[in-house]
mmCIF file of the protein (N, C-alpha, C, O) and its ligand, coordinates in Angstrom:
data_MODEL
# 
_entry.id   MODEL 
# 
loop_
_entity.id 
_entity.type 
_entity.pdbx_number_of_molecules 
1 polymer     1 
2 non-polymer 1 
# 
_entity_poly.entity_id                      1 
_entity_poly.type                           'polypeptide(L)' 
_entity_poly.nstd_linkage                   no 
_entity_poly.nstd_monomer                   no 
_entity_poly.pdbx_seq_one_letter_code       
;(UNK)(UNK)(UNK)(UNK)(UNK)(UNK)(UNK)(UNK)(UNK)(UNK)(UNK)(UNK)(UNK)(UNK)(UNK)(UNK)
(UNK)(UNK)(UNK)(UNK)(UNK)(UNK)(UNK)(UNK)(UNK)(UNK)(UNK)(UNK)(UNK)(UNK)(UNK)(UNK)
(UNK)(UNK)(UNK)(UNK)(UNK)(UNK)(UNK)(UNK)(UNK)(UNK)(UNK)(UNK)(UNK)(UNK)(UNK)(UNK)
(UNK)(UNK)(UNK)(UNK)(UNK)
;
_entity_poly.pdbx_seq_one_letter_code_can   XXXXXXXXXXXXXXXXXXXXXXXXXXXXXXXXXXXXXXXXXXXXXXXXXXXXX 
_entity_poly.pdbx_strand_id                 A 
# 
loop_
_entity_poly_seq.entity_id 
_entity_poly_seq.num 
_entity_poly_seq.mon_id 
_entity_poly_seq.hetero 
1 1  UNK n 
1 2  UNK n 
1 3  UNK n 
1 4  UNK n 
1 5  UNK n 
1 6  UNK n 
1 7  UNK n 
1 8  UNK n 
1 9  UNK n 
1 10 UNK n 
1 11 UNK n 
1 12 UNK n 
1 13 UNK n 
1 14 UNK n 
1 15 UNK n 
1 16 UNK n 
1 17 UNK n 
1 18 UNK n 
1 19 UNK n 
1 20 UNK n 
1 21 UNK n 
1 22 UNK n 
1 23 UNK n 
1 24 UNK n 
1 25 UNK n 
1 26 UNK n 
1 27 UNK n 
1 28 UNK n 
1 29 UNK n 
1 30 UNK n 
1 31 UNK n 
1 32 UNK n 
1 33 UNK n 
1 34 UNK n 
1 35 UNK n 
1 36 UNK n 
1 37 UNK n 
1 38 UNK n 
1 39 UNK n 
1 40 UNK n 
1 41 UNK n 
1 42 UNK n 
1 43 UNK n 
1 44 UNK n 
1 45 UNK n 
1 46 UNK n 
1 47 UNK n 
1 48 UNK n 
1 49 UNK n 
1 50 UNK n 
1 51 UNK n 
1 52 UNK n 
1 53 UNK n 
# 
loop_
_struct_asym.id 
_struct_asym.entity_id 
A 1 
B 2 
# 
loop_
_chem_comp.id 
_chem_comp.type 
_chem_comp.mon_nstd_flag 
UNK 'L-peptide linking' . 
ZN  non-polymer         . 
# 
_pdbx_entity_nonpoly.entity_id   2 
_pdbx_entity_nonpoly.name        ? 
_pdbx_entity_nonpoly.comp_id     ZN 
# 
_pdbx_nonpoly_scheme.asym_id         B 
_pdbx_nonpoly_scheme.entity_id       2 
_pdbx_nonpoly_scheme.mon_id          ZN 
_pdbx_nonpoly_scheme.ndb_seq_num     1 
_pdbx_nonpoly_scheme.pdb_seq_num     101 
_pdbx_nonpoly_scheme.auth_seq_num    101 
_pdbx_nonpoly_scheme.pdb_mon_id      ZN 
_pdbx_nonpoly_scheme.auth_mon_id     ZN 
_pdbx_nonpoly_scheme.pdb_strand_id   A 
_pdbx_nonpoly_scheme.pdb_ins_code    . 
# 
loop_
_atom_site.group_PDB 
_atom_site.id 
_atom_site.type_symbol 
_atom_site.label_atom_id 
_atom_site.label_alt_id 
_atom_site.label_comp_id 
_atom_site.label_asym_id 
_atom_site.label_entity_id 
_atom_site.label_seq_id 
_atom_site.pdbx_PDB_ins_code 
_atom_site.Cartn_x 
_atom_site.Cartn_y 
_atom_site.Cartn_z 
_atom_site.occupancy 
_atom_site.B_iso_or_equiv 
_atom_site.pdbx_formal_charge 
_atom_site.auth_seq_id 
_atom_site.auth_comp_id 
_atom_site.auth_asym_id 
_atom_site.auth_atom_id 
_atom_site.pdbx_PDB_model_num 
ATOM   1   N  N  . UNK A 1 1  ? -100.093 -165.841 87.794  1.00 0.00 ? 1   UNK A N  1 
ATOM   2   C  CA . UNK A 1 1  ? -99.933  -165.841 89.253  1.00 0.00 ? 1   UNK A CA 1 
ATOM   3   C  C  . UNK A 1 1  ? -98.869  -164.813 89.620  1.00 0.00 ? 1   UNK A C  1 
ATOM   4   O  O  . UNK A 1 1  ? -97.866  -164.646 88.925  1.00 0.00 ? 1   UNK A O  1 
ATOM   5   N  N  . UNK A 1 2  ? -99.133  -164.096 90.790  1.00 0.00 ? 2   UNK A N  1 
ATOM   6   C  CA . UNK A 1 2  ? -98.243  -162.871 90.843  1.00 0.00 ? 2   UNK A CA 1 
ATOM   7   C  C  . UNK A 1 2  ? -97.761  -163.314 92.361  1.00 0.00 ? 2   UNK A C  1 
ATOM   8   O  O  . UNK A 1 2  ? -98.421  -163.697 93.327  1.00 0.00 ? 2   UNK A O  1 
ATOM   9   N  N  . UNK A 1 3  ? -96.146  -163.077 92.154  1.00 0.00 ? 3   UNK A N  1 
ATOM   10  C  CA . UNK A 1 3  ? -95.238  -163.692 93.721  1.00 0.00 ? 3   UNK A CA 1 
ATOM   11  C  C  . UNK A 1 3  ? -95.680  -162.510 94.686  1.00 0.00 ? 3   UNK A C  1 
ATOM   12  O  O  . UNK A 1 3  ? -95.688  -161.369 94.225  1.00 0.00 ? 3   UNK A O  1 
ATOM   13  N  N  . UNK A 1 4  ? -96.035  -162.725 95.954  1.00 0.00 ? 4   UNK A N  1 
ATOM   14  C  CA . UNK A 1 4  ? -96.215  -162.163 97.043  1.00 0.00 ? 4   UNK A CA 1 
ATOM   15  C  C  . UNK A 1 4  ? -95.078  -161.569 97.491  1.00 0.00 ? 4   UNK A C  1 
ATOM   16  O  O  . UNK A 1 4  ? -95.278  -160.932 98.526  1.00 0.00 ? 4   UNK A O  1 
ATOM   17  N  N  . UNK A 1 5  ? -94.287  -161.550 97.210  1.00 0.00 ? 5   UNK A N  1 
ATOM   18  C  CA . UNK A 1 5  ? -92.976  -160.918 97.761  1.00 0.00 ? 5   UNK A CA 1 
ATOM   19  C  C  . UNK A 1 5  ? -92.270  -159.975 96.943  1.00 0.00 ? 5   UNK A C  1 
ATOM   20  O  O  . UNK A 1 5  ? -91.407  -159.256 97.446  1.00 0.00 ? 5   UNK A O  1 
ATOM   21  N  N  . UNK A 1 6  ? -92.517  -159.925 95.907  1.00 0.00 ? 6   UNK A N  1 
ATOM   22  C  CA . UNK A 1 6  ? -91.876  -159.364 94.801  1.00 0.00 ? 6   UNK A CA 1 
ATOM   23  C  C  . UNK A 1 6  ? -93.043  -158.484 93.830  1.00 0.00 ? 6   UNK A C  1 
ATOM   24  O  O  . UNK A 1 6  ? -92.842  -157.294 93.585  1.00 0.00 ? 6   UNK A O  1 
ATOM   25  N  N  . UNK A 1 7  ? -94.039  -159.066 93.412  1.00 0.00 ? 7   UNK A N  1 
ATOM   26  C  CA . UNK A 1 7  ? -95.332  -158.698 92.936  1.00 0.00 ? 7   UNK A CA 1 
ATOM   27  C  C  . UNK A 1 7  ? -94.925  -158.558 91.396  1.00 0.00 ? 7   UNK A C  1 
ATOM   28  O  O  . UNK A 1 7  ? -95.371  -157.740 90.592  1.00 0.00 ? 7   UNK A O  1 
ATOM   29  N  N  . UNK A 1 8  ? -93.797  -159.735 91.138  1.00 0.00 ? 8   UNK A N  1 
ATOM   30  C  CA . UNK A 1 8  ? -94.041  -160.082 89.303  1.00 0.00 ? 8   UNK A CA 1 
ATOM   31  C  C  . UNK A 1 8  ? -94.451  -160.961 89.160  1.00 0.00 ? 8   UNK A C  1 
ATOM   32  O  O  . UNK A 1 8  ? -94.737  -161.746 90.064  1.00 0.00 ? 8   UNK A O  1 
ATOM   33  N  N  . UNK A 1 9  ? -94.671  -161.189 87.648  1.00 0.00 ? 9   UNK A N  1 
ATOM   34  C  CA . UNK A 1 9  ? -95.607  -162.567 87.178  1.00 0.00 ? 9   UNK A CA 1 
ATOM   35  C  C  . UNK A 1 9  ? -94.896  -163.488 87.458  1.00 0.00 ? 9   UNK A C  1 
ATOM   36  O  O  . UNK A 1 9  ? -93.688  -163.280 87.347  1.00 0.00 ? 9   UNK A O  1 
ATOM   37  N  N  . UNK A 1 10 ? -95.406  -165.013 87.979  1.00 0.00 ? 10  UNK A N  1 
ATOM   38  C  CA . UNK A 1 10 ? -94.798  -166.451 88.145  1.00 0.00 ? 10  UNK A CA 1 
ATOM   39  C  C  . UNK A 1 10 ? -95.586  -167.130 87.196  1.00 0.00 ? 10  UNK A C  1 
ATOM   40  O  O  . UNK A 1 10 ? -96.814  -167.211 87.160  1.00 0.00 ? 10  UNK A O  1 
ATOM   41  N  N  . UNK A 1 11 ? -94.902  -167.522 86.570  1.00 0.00 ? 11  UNK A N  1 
ATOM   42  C  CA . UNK A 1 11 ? -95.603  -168.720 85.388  1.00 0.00 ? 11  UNK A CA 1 
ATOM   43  C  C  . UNK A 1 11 ? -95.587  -170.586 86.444  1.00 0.00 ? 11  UNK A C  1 
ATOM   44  O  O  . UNK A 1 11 ? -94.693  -171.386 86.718  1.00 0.00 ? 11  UNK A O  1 
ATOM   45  N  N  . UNK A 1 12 ? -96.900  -170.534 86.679  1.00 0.00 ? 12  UNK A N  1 
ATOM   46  C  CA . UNK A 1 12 ? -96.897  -172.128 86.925  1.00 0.00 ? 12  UNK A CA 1 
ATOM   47  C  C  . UNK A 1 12 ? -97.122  -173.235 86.300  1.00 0.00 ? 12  UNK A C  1 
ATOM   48  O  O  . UNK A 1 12 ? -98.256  -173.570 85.957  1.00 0.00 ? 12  UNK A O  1 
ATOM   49  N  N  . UNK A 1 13 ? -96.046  -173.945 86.075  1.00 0.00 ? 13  UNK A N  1 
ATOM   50  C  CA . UNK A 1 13 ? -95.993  -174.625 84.821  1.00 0.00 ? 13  UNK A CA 1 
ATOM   51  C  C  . UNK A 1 13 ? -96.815  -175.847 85.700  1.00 0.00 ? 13  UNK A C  1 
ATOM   52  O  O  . UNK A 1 13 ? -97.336  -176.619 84.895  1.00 0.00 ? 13  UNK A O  1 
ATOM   53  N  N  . UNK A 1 14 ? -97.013  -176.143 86.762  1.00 0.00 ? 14  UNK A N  1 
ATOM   54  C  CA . UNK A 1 14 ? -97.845  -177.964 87.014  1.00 0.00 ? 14  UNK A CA 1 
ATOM   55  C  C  . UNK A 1 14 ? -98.746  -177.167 88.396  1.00 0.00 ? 14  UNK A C  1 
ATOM   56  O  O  . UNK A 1 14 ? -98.294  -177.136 89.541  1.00 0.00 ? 14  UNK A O  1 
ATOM   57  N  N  . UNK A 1 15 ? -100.048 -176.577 87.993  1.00 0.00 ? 15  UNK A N  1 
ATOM   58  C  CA . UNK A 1 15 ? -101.067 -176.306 88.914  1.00 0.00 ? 15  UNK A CA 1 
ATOM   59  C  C  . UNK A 1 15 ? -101.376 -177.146 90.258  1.00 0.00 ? 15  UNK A C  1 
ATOM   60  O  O  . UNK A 1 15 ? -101.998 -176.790 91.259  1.00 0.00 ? 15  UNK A O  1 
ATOM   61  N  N  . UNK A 1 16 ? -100.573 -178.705 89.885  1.00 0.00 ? 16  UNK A N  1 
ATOM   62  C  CA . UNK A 1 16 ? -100.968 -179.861 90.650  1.00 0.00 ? 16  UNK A CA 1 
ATOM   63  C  C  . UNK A 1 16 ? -99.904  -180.121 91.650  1.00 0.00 ? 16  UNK A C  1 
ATOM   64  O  O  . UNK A 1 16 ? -100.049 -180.843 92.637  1.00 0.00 ? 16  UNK A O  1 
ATOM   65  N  N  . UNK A 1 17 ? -98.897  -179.524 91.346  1.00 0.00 ? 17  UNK A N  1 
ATOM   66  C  CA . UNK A 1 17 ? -97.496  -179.411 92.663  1.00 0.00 ? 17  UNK A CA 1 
ATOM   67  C  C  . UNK A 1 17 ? -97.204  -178.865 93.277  1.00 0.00 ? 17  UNK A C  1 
ATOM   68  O  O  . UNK A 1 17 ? -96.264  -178.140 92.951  1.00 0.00 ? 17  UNK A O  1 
ATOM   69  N  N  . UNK A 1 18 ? -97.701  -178.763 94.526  1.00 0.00 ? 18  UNK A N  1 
ATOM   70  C  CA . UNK A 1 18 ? -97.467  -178.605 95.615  1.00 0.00 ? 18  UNK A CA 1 
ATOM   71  C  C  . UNK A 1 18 ? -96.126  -178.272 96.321  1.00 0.00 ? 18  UNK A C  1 
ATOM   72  O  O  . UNK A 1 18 ? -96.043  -177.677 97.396  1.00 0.00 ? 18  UNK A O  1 
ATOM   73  N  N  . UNK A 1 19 ? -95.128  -178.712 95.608  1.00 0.00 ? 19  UNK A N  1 
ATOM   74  C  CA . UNK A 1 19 ? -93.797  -178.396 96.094  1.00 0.00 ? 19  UNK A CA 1 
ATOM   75  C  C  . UNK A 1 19 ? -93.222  -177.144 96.382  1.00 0.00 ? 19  UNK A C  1 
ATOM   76  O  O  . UNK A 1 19 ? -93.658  -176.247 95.660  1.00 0.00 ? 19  UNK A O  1 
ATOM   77  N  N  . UNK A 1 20 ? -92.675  -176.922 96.920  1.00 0.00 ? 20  UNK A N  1 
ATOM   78  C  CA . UNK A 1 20 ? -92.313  -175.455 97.160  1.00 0.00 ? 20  UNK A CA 1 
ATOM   79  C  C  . UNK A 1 20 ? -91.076  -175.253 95.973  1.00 0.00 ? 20  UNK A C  1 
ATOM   80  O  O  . UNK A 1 20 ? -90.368  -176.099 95.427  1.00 0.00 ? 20  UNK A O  1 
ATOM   81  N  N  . UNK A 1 21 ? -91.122  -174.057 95.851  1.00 0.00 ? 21  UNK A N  1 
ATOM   82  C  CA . UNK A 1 21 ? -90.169  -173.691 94.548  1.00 0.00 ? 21  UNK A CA 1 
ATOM   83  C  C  . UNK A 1 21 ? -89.593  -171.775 94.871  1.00 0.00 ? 21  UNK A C  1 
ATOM   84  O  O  . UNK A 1 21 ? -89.856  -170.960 95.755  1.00 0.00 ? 21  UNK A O  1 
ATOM   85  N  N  . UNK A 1 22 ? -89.109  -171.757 94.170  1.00 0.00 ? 22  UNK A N  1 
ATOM   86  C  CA . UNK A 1 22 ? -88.417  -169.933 94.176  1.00 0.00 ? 22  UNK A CA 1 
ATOM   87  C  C  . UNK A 1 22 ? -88.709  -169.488 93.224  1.00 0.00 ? 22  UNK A C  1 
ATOM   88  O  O  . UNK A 1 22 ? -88.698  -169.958 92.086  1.00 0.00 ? 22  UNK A O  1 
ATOM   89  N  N  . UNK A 1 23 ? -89.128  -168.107 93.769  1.00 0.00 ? 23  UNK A N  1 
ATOM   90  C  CA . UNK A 1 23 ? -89.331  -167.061 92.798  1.00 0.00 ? 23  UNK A CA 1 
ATOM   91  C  C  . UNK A 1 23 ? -88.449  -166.593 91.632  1.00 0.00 ? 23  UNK A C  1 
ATOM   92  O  O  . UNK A 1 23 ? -87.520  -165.926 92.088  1.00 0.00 ? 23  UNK A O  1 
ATOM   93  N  N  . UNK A 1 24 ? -88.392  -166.707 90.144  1.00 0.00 ? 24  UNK A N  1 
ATOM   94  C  CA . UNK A 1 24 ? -87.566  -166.769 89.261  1.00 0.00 ? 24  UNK A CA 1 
ATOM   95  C  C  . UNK A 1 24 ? -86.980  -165.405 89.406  1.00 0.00 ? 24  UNK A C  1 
ATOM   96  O  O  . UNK A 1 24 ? -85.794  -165.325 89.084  1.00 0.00 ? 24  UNK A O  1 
ATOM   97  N  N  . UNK A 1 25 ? -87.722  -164.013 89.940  1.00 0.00 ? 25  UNK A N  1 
ATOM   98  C  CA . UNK A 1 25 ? -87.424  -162.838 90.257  1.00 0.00 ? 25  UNK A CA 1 
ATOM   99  C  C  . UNK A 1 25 ? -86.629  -162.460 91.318  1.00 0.00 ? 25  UNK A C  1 
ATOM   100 O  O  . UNK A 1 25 ? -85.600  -161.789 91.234  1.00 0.00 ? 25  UNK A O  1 
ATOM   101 N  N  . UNK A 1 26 ? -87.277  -163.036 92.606  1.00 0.00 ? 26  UNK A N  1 
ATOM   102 C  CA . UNK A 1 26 ? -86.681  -162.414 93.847  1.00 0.00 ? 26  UNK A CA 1 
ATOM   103 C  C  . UNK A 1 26 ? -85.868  -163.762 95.120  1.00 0.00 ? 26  UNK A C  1 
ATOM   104 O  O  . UNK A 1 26 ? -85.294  -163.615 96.199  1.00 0.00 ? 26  UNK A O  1 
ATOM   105 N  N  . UNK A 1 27 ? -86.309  -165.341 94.051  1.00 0.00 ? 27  UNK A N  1 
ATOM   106 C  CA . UNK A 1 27 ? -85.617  -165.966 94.733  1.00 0.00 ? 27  UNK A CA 1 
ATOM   107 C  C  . UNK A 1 27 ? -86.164  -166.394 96.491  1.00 0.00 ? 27  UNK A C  1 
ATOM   108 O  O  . UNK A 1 27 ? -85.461  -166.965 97.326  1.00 0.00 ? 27  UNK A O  1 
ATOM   109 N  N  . UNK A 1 28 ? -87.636  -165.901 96.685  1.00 0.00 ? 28  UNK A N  1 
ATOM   110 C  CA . UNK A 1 28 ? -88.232  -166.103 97.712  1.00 0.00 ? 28  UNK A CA 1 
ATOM   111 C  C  . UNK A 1 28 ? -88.564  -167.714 97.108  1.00 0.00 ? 28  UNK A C  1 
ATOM   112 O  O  . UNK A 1 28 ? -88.626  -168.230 95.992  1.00 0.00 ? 28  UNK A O  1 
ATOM   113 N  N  . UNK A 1 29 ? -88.698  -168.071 98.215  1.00 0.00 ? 29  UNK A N  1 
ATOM   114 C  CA . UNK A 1 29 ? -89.347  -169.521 98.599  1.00 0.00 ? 29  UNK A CA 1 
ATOM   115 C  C  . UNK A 1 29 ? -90.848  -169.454 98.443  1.00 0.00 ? 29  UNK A C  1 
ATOM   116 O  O  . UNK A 1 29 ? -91.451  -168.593 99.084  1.00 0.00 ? 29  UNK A O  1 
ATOM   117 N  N  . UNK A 1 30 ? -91.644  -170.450 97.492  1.00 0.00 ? 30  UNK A N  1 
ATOM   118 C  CA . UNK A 1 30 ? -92.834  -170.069 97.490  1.00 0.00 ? 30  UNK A CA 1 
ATOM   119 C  C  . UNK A 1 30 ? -93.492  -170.930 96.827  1.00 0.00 ? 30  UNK A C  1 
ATOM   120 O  O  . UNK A 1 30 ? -93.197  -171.350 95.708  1.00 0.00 ? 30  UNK A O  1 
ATOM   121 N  N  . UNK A 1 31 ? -95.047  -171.441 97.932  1.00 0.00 ? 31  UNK A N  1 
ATOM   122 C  CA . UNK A 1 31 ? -95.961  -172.351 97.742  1.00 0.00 ? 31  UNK A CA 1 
ATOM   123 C  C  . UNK A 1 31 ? -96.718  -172.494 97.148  1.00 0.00 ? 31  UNK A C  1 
ATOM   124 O  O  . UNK A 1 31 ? -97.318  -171.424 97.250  1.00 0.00 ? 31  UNK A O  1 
ATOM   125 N  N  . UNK A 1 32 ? -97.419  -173.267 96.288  1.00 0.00 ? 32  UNK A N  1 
ATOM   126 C  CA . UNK A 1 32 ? -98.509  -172.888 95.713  1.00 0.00 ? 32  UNK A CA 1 
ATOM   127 C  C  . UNK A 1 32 ? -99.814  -173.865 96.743  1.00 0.00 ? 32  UNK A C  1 
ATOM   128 O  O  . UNK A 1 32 ? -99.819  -175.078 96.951  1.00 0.00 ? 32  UNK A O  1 
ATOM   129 N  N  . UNK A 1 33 ? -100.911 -172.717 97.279  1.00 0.00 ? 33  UNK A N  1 
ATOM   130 C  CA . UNK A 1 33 ? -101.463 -173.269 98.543  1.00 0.00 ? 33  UNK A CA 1 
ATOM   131 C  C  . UNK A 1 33 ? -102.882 -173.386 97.554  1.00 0.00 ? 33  UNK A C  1 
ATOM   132 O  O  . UNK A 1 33 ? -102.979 -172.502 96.703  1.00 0.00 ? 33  UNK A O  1 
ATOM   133 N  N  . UNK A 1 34 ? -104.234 -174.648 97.622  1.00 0.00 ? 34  UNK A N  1 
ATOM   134 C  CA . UNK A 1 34 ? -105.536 -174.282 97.478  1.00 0.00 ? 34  UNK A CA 1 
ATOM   135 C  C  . UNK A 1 34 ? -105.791 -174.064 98.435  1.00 0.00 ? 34  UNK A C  1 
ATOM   136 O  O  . UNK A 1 34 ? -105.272 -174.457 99.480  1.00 0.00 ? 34  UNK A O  1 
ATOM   137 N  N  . UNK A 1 35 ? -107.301 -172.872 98.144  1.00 0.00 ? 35  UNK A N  1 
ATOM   138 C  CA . UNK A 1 35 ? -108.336 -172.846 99.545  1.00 0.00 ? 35  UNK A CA 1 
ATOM   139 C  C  . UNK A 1 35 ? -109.251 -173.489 98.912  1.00 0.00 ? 35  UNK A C  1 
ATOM   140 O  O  . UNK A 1 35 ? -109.826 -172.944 97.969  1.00 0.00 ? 35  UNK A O  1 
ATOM   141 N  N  . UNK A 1 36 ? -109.494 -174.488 99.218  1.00 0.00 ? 36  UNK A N  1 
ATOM   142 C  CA . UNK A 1 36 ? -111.168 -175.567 99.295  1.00 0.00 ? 36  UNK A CA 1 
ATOM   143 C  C  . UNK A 1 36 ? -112.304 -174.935 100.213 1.00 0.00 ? 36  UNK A C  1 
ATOM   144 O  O  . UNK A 1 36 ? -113.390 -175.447 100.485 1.00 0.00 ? 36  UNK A O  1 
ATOM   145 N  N  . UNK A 1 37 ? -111.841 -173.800 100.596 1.00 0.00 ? 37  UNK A N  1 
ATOM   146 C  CA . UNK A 1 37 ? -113.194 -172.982 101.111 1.00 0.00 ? 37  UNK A CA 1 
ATOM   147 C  C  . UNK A 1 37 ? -114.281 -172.553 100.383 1.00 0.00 ? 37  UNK A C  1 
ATOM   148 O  O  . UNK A 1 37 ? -115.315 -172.138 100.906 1.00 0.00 ? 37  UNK A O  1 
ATOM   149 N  N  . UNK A 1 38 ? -114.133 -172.618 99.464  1.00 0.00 ? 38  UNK A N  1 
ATOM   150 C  CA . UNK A 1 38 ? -115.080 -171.628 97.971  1.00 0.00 ? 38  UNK A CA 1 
ATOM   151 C  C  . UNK A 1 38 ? -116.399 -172.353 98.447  1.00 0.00 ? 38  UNK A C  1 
ATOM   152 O  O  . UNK A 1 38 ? -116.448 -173.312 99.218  1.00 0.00 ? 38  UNK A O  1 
ATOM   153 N  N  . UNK A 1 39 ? -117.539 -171.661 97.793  1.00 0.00 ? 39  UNK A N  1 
ATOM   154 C  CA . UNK A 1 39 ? -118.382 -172.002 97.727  1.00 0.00 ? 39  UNK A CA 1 
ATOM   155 C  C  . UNK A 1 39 ? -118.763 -172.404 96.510  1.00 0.00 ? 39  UNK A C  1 
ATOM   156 O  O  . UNK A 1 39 ? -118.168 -171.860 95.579  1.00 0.00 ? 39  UNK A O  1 
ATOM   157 N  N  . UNK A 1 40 ? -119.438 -173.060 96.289  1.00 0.00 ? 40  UNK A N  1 
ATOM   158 C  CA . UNK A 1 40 ? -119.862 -174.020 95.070  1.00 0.00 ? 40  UNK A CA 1 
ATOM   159 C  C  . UNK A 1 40 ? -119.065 -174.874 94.681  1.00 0.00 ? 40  UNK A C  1 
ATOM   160 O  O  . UNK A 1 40 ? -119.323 -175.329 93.567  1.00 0.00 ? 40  UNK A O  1 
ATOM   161 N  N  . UNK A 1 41 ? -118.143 -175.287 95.208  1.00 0.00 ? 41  UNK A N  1 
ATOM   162 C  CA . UNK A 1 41 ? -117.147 -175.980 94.927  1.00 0.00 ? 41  UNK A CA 1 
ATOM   163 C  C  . UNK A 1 41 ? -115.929 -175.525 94.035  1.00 0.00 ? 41  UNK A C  1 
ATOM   164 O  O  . UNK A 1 41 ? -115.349 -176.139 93.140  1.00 0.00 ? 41  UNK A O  1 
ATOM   165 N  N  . UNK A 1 42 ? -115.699 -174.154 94.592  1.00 0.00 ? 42  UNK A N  1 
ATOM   166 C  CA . UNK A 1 42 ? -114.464 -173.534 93.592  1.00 0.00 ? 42  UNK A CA 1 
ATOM   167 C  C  . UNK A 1 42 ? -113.583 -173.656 94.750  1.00 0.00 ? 42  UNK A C  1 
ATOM   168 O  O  . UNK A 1 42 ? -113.892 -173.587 95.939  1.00 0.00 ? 42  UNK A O  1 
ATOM   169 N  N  . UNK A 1 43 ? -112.347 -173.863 94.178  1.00 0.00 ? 43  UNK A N  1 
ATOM   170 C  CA . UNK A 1 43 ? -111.427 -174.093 94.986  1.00 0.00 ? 43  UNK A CA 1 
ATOM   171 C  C  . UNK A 1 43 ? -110.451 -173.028 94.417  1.00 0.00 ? 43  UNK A C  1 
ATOM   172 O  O  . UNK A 1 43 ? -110.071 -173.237 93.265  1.00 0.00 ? 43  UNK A O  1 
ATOM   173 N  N  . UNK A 1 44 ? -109.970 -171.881 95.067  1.00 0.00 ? 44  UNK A N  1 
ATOM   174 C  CA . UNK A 1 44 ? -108.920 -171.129 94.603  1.00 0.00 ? 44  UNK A CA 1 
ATOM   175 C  C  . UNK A 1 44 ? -107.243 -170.874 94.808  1.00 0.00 ? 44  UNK A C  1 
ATOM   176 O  O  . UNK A 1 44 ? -106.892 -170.441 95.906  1.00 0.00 ? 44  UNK A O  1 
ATOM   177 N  N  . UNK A 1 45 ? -106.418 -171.081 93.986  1.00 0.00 ? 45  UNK A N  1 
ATOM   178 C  CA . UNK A 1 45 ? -105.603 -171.409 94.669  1.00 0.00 ? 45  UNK A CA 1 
ATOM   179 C  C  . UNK A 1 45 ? -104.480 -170.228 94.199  1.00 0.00 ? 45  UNK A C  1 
ATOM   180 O  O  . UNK A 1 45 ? -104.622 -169.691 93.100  1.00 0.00 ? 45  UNK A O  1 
ATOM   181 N  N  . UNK A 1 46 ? -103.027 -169.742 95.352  1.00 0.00 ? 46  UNK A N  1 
ATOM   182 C  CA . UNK A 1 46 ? -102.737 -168.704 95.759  1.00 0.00 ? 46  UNK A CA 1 
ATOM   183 C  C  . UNK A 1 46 ? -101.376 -169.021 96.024  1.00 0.00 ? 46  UNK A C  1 
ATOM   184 O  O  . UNK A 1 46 ? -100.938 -170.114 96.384  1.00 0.00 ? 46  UNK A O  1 
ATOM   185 N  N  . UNK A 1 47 ? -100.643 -167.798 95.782  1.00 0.00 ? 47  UNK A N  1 
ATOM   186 C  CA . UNK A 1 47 ? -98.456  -168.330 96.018  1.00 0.00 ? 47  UNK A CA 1 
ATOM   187 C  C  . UNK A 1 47 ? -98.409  -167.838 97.698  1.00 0.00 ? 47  UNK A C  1 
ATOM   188 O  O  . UNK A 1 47 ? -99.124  -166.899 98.047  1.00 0.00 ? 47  UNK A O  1 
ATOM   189 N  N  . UNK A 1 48 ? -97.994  -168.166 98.165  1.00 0.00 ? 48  UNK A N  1 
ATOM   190 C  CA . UNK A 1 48 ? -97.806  -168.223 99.670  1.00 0.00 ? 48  UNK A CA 1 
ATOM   191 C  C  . UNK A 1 48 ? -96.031  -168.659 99.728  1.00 0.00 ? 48  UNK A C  1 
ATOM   192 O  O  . UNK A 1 48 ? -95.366  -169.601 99.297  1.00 0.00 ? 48  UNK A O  1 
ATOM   193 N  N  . UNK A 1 49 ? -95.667  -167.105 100.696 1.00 0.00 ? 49  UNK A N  1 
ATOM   194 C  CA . UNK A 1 49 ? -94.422  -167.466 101.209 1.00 0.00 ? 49  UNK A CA 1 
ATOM   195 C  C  . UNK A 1 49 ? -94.086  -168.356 102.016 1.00 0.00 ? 49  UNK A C  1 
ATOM   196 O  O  . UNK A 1 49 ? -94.347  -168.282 103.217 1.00 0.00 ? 49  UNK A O  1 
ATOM   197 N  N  . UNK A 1 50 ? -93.505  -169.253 101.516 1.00 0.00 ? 50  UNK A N  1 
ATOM   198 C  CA . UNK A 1 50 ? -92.553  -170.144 102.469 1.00 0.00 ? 50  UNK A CA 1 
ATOM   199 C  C  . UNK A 1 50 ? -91.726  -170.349 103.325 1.00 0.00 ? 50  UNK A C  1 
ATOM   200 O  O  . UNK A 1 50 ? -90.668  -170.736 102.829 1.00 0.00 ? 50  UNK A O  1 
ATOM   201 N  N  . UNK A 1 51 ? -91.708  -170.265 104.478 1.00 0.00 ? 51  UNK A N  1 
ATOM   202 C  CA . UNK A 1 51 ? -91.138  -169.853 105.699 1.00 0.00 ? 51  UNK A CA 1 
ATOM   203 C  C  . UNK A 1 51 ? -89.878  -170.755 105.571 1.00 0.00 ? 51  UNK A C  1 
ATOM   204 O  O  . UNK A 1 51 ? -90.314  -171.881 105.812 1.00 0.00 ? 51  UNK A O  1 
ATOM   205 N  N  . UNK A 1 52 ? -88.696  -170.847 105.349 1.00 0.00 ? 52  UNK A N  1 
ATOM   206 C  CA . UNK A 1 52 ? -87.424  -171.478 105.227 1.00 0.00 ? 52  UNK A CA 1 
ATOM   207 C  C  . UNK A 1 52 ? -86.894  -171.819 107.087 1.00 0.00 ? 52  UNK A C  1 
ATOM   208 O  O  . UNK A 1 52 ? -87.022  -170.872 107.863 1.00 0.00 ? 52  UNK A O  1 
ATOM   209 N  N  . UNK A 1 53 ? -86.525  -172.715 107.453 1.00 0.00 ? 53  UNK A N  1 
ATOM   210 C  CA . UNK A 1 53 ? -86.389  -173.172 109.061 1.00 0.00 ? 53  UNK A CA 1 
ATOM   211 C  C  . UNK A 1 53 ? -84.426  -172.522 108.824 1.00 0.00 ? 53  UNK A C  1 
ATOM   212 O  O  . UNK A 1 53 ? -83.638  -172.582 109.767 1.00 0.00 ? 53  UNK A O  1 
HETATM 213 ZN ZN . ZN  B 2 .  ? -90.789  -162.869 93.678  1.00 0.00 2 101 ZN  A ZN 1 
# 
């Protein structure tokens, strides 16, 4: 998985958590989002910056 903000490798160690976490590189805030849009039932899922309030 490659960070959107930085564009190095992120190793995701739990595909299944949802939690937001930081980039080990650049320290951005960052989601791991599925899209359940796929067709055939692929669901793909993508690092998405995290907007910090
Ligand atoms: Zn990064």
């Amino acid at each position: 998985m490659t960070c959107p903000a930085c564009e190095r490798y992120v190793t995701i160690e739990d595909w299944t958590d949802d939690e937001p976490f930081n980039c080990p590189h650049c320290n951005t805030l960052l989601k791991l989002v599925t899209d359940e849009g796929g067709y055939c039932g692929a669901s793909e899922k993508y690092l998405e910056i995290q907007e910090e309030d």
